[in-house]
N, C-alpha and C positions, 0 to 999 in steps of 0.2 A: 242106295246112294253111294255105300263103300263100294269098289271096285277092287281087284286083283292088287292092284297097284298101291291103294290105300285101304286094305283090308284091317290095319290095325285099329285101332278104337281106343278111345281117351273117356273112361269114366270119373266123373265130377260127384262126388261126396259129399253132400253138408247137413252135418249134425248142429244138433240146438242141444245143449247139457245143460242142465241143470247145474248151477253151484257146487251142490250137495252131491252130484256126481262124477266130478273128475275124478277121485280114486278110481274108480268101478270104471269107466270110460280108458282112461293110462292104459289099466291092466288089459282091459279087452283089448285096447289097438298094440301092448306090447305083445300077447299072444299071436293075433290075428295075422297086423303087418310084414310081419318074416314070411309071412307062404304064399305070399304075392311071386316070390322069386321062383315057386314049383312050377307055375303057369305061365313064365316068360313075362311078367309082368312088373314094371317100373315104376316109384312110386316118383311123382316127378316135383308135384309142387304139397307141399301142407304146409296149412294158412292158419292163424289160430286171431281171435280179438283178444286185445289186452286181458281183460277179466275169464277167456278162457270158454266165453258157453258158446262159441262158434265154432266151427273147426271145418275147413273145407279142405280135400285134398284130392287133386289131378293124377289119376294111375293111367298109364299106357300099356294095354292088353294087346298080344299078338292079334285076336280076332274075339268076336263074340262068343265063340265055344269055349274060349278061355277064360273067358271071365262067367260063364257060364259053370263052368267045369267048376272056380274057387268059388263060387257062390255055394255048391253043394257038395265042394269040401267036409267030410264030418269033421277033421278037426276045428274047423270053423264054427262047424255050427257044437262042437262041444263044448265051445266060449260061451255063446251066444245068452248065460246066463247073467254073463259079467256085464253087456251090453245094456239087457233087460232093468239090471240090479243101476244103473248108470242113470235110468231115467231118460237118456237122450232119445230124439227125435233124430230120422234120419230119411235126405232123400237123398234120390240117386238119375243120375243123367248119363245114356251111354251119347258120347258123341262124335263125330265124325272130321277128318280133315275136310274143309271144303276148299281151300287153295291150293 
């Protein structure tokens, strides 16, 4: 579907936390978020619900290998304990310009 021209790619984020895990959650995405900028990658929109157990955020990746590549980041995945410890639920949507 992406073509040359709209080779970039917009992944959609939405976590479900728990209460009891925003500490552990904060910390994972203060560690994490900064190395988005190693892969050409812009964090564009993060959405949070009043009470905090939603959190959904818009990133703009040069191409799939890029977000590919910080997906098996070991510094990423050296967090990845804080995530666990957070309790959240997370899915993930790669998606595409289609206009």
């Amino acid at each position: 579907m992406a073509t040359a021209k709209t080779a970039h790619i917009k992944v959609v984020m939405q976590a479900h936390v728990p209460r009891d895990g925003h500490a552990a959650f904060a910390a994972y995405e203060a560690a994490v978020l900064p190395l988005l900028q190693d892969y050409g990658a812009a964090l564009e929109q993060r959405l949070a619900t009043a009470d905090g157990t939603r959190e959904l955020h818009v990133v703009q990746f040069p191409s799939e290998a890029h977000f590919a590549q910080f997906r098996a980041d070991p510094r990423r995945s050296a967090h990845a304990h804080m995530l666990a410890a957070s309790g959240a639920t997370i899915e993930v949507a790669v998606m595409y310009d289609v206009a």
